[in-house]
DSSP file (Angstrom, degrees, kcal/mol; ACC not computed):
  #  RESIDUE AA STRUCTURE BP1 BP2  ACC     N-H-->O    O-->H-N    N-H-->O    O-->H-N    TCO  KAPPA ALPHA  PHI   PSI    X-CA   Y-CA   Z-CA
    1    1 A X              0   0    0      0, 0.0     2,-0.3     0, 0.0    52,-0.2   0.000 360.0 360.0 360.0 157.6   -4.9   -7.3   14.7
    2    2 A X        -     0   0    0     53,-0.2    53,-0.2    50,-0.1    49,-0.1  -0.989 360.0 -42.3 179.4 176.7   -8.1   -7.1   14.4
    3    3 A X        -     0   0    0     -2,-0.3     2,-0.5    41,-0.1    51,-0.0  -0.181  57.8-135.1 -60.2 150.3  -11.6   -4.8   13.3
    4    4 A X        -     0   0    0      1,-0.1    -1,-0.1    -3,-0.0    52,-0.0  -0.936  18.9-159.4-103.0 141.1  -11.2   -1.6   14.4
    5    5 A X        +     0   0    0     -2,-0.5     2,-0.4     1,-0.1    -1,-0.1   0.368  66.2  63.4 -68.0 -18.6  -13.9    0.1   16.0
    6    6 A X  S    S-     0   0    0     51,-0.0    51,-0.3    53,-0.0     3,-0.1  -0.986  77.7-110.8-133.1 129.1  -12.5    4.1   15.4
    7    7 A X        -     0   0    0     -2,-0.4    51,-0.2     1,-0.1     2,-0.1  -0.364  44.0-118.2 -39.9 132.4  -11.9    6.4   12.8
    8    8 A X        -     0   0    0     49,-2.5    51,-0.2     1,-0.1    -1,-0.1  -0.281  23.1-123.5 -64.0 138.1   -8.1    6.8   12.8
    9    9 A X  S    S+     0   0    0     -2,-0.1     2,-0.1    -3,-0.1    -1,-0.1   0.981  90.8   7.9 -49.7 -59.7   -7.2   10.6   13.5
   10   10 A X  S    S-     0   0    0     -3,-0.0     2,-0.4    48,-0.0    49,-0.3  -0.239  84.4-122.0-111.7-159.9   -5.3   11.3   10.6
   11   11 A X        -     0   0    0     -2,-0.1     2,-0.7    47,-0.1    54,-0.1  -0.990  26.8-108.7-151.3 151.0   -4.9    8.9    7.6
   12   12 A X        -     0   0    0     -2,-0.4     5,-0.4     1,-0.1    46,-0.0  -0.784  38.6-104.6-109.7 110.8   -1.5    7.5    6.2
   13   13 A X     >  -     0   0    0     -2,-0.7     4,-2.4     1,-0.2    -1,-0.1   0.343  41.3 -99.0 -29.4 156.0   -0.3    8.8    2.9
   14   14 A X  T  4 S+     0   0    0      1,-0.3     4,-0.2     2,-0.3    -1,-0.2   0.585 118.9  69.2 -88.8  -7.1   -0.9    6.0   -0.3
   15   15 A X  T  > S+     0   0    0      2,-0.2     4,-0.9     3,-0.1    -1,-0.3   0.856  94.1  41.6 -46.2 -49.6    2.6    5.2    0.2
   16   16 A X  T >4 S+     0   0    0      1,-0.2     3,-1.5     2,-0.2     4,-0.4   0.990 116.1  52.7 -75.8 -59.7    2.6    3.7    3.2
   17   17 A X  T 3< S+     0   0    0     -4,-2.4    -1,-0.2    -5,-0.4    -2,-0.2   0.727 108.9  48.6 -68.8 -15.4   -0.7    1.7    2.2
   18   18 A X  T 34 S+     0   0    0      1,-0.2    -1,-0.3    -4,-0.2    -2,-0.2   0.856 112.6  48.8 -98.5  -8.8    0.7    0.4   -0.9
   19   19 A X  S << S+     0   0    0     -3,-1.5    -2,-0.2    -4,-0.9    -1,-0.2   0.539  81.9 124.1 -77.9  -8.8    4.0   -0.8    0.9
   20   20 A X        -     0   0    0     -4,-0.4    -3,-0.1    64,-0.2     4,-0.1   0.049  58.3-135.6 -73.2 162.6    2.0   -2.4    3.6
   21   21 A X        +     0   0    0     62,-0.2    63,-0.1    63,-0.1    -2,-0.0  -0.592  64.5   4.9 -83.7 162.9    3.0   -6.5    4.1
   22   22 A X  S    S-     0   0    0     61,-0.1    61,-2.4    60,-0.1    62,-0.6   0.370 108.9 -25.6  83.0-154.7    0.4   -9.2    4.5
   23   23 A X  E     +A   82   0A   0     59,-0.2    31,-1.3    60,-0.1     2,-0.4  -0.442  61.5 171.0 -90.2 167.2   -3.6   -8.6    4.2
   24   24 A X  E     -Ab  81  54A   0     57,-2.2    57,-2.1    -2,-0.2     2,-0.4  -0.997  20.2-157.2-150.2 143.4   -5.7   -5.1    4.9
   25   25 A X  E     -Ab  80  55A   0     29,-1.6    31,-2.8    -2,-0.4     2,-0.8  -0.854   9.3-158.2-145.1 123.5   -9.0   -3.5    4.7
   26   26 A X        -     0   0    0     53,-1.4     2,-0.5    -2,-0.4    53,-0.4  -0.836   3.8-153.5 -90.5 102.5   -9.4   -0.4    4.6
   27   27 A X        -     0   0    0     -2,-0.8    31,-2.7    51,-0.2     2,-0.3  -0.666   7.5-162.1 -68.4 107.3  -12.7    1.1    5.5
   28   28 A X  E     +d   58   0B   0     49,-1.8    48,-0.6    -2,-0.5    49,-0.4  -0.788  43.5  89.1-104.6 127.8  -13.5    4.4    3.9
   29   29 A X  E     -d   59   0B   0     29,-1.4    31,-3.0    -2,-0.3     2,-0.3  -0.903  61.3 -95.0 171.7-176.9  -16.3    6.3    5.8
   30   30 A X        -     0   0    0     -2,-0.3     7,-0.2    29,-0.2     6,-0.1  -0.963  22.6-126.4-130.6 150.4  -17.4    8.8    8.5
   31   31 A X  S    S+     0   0    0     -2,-0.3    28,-0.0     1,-0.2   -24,-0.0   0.728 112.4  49.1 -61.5 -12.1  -18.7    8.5   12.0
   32   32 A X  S    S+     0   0    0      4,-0.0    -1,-0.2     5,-0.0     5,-0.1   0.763  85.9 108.4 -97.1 -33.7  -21.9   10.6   11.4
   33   33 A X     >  -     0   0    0      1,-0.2     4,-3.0     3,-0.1     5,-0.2  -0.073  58.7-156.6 -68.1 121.2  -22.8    8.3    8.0
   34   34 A X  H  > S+     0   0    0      2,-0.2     4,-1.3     1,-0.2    -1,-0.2   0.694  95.2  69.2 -74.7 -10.4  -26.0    5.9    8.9
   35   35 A X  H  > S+     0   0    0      2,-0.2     4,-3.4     3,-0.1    -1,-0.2   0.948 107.2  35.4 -34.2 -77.0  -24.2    3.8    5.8
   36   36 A X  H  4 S+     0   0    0      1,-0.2    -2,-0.2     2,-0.2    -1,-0.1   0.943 118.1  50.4 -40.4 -63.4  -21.5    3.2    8.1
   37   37 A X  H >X S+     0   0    0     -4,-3.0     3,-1.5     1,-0.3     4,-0.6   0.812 106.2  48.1 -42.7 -49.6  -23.2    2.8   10.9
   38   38 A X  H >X S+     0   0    0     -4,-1.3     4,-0.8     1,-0.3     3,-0.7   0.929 110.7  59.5 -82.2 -27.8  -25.7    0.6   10.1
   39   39 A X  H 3X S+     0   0    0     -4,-3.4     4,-1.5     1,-0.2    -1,-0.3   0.408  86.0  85.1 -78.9  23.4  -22.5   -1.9    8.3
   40   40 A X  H <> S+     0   0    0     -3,-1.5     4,-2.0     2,-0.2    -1,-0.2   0.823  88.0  41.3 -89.3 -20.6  -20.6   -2.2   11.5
   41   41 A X  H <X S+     0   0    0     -3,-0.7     4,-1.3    -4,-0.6    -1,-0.1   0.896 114.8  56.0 -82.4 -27.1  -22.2   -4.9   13.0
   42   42 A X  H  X S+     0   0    0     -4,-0.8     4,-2.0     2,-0.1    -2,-0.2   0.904 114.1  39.9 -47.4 -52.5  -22.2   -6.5    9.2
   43   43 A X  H  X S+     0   0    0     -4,-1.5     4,-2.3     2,-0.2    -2,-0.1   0.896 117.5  51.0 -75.4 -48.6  -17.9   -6.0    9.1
   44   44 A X  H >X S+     0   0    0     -4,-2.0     4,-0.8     2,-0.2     3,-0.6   0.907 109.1  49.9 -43.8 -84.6  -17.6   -7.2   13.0
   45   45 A X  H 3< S+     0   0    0     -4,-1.3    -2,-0.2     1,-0.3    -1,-0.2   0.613 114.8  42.3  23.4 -81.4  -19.7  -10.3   12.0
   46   46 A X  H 3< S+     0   0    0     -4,-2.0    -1,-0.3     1,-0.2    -2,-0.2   0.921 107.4  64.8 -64.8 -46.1  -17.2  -11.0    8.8
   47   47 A X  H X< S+     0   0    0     -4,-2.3     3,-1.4    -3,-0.6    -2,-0.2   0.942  75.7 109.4 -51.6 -66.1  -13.7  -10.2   11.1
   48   48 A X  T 3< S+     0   0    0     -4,-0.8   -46,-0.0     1,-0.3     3,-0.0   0.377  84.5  12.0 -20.7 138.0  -14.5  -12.9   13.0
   49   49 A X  T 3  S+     0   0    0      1,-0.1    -1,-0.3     2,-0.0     2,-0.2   0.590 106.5  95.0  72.4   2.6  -11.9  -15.6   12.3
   50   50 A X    <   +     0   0    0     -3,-1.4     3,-0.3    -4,-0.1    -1,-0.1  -0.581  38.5 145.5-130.2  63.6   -9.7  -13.3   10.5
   51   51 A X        +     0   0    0      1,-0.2    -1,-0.1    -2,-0.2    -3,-0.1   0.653  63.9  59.4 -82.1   5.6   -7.2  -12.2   13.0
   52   52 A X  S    S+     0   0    0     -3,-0.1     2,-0.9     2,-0.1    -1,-0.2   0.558  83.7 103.8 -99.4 -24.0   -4.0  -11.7   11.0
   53   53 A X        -     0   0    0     -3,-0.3   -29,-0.2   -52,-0.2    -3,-0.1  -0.490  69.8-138.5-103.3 129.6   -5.8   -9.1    8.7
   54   54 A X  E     -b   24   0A   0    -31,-1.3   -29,-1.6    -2,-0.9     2,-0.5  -0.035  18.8-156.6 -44.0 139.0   -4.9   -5.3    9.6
   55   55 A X  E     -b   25   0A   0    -53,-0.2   -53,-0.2   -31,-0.2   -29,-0.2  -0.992   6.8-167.1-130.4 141.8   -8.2   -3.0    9.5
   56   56 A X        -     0   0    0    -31,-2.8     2,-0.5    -2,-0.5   -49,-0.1  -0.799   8.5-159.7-127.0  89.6   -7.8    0.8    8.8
   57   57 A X        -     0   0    0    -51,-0.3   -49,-2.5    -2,-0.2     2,-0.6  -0.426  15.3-171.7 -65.4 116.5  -10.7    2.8    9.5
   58   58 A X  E     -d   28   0B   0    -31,-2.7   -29,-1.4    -2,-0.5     2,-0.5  -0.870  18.9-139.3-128.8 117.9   -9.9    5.9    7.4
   59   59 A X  E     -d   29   0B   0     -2,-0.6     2,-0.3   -49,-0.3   -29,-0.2  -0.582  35.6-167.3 -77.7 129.5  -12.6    9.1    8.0
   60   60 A X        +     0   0    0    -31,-3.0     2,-0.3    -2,-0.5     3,-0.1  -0.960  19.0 126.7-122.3 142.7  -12.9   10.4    4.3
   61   61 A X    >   -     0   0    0     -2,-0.3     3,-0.9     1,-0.1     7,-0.1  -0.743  58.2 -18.3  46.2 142.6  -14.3   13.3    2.9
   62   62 A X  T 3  S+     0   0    0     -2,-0.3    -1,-0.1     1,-0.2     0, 0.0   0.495 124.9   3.4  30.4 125.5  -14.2   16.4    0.9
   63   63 A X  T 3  S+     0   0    0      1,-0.2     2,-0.7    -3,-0.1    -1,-0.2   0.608  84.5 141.8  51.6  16.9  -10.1   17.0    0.2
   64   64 A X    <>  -     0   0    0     -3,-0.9     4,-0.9     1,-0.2    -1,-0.2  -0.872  48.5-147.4-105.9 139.4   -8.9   14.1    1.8
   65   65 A X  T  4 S+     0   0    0     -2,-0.7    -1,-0.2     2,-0.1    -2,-0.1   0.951  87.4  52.1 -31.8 -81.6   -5.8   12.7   -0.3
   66   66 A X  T >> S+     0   0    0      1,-0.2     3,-2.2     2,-0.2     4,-0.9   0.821 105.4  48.5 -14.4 -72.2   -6.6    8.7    0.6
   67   67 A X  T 34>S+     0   0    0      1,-0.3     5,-3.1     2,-0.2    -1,-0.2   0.855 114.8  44.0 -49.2 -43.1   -9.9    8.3   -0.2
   68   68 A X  T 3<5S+     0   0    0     -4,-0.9    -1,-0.3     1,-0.2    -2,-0.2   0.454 102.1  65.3 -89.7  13.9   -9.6   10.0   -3.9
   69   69 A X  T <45S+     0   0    0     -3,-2.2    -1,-0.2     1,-0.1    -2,-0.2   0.474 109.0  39.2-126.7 -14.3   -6.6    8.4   -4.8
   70   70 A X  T  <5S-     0   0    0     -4,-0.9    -2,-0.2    -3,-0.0    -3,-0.1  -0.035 116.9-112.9-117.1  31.5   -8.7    5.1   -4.7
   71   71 A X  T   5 -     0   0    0      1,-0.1    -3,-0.2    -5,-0.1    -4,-0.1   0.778  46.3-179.0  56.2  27.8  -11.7    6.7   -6.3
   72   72 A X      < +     0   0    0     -5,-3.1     3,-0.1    -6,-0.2    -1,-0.1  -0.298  15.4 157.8 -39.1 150.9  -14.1    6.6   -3.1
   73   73 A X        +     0   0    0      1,-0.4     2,-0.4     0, 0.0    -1,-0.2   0.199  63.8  29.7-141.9 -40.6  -17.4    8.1   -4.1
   74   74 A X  S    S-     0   0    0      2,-0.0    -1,-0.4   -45,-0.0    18,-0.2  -0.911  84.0 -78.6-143.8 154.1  -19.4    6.5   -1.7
   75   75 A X  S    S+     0   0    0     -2,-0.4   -46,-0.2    16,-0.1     2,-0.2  -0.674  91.5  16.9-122.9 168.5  -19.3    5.0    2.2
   76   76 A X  S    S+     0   0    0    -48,-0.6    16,-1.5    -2,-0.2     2,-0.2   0.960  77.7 169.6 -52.5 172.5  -18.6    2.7    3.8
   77   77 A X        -     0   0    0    -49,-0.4   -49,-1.8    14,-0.2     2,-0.4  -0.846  18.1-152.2-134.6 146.2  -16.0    1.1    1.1
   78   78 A X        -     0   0    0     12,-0.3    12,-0.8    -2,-0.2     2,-0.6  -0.596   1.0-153.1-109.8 138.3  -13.9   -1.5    1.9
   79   79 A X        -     0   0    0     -2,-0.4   -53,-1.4   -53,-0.4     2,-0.4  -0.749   3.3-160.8-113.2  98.8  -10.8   -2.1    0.3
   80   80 A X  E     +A   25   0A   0     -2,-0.6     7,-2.2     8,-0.4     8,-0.8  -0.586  22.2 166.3 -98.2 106.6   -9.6   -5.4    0.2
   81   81 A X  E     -AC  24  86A   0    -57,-2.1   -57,-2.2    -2,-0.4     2,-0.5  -0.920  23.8-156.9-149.1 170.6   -5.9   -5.5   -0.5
   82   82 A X  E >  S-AC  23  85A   0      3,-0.8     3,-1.8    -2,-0.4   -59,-0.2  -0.986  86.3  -6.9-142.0 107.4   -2.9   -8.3   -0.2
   83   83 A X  T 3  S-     0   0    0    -61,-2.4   -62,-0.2    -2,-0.5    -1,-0.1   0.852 137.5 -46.0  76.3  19.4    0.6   -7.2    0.1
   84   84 A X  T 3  S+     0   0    0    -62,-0.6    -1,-0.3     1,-0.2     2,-0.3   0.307 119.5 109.0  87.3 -15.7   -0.3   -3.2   -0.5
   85   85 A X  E <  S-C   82   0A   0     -3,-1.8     2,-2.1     1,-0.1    -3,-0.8  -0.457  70.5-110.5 -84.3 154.1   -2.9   -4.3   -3.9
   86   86 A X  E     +C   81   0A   0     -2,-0.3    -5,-0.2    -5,-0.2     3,-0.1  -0.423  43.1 152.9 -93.9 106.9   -6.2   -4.4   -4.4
   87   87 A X  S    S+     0   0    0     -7,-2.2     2,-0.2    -2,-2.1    -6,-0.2   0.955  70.5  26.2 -93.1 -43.4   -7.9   -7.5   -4.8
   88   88 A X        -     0   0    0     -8,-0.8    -8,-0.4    -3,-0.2     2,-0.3  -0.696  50.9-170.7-161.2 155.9  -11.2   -6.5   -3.6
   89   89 A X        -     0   0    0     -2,-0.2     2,-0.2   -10,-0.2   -10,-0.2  -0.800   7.3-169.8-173.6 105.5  -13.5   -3.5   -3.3
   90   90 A X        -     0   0    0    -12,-0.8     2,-0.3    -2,-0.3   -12,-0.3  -0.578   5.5-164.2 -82.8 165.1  -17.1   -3.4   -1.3
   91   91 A X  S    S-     0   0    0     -2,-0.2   -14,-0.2   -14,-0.2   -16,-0.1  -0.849  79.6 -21.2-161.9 110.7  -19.3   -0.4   -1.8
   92   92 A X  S    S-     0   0    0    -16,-1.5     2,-0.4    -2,-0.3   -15,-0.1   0.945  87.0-149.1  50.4  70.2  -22.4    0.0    1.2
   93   93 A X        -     0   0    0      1,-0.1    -1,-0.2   -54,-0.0   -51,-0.1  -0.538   9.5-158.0 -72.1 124.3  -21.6   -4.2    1.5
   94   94 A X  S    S+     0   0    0     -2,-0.4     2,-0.3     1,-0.2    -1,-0.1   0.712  70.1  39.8 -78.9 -24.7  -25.6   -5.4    2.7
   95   95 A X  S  > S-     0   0    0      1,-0.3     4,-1.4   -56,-0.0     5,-0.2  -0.990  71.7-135.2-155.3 147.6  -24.3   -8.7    4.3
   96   96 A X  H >> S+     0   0    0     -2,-0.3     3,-7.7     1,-0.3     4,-0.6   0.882 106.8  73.2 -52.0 -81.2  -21.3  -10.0    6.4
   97   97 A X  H 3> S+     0   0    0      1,-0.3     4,-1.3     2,-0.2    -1,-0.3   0.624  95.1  46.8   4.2 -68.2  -21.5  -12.8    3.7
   98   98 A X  H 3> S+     0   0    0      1,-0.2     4,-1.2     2,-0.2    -1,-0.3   0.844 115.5  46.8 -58.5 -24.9  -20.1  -10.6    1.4
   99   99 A X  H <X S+     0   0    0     -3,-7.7     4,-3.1    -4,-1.4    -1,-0.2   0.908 103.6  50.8 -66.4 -53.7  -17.7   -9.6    3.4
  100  100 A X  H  X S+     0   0    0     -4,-0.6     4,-0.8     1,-0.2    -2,-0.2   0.561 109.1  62.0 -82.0  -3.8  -16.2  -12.5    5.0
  101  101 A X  H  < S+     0   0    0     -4,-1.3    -1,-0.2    -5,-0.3    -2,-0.2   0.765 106.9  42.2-110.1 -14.5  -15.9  -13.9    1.1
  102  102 A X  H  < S+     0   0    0     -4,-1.2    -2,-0.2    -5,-0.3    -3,-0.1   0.734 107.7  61.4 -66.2 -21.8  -13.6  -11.0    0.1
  103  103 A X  H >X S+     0   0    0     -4,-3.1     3,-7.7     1,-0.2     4,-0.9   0.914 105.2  48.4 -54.1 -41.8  -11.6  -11.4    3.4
  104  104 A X  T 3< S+     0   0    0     -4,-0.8    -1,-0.2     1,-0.4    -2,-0.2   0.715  99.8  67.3 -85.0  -2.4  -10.6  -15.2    2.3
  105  105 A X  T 34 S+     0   0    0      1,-0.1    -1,-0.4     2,-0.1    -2,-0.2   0.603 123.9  11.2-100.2  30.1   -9.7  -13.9   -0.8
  106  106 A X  T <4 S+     0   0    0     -3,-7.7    -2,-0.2     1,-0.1    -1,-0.1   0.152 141.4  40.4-143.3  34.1   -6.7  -12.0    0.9
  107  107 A X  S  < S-     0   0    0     -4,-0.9    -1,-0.1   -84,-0.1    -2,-0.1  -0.433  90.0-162.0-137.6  52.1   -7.1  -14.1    4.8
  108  108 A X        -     0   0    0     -3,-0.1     2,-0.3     1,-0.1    -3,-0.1  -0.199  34.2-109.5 -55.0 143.1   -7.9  -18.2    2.5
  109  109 A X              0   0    0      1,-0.1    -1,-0.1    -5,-0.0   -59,-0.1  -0.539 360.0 360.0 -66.2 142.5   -9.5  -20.1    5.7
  110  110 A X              0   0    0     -2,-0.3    -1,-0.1     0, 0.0    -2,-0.1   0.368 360.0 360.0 -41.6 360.0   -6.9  -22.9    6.9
C-alpha cells in the first residue's frame, strides 16, 4: 500500500472504514481544491517510509455521507486512524512534518 494519487470513484460506507484492520488515512478533499492540491507533494513527502499504511482518497462534498459523519468542514483533512479509530485528524496540514508525525502515531518507525 501506499499514497494514493486519485480520488476514489465512490466512497465506502463508515462501516466498512471503522471495521478496517491495521493503519489508514483517509484524505477528505476534491480534485479542483488548490488546498488539496497544493498539500500533495506535502502528504507524498510524509508516505515515504510508511508502506504498510492504507490511504483512501475520498472526494467530499455537499451530501456526501463519509465526509459528515466525521464532521469534515474543510479540505484536505486527513484522518489518521488505527484499527478503524481515530487517533489523529490534520486540517489544510502546512508541512510533511506534521504529517509524517501523526503517521508514526498509527505506522511507530522500527
Amino acid at each position: 500500500m501506499s499514497m494514493n494519487t486519485v480520488y476514489a470513484a465512490g466512497e465506502p460506507a463508515r462501516t466498512e472504514v471503522d471495521a478496517l484492520g491495521g493503519p489508514t488515512v483517509l484524505e477528505f478533499g476534491a480534485p479542483w481544491c488548490g488546498h488539496c492540491l497544493a498539500a500533495q507533494p506535502l502528504i507524498e513527502a510524509a508516505f515515504d517510509g510508511h508502506p504498510k499504511v492504507r490511504h483512501l482518497k475520498v472526494e467530499d462534498g455537499k451530501g456526501r455521507p463519509l465526509g459528515r459523519s466525521f464532521g469534515v468542514k474543510l479540505w484536505p483533512t486527513l484522518v489518521f486512524l488505527d484499527e478503524g479509530r481515530e487517533v489523529a485528524r490534520l486540517v489544510r496540514p502546512g508541512q510533511a512534518a506534521q504529517i509524517r508525525d501523526a503517521l508514526a502515531l498509527i505506522d511507530p518507525p522500527a
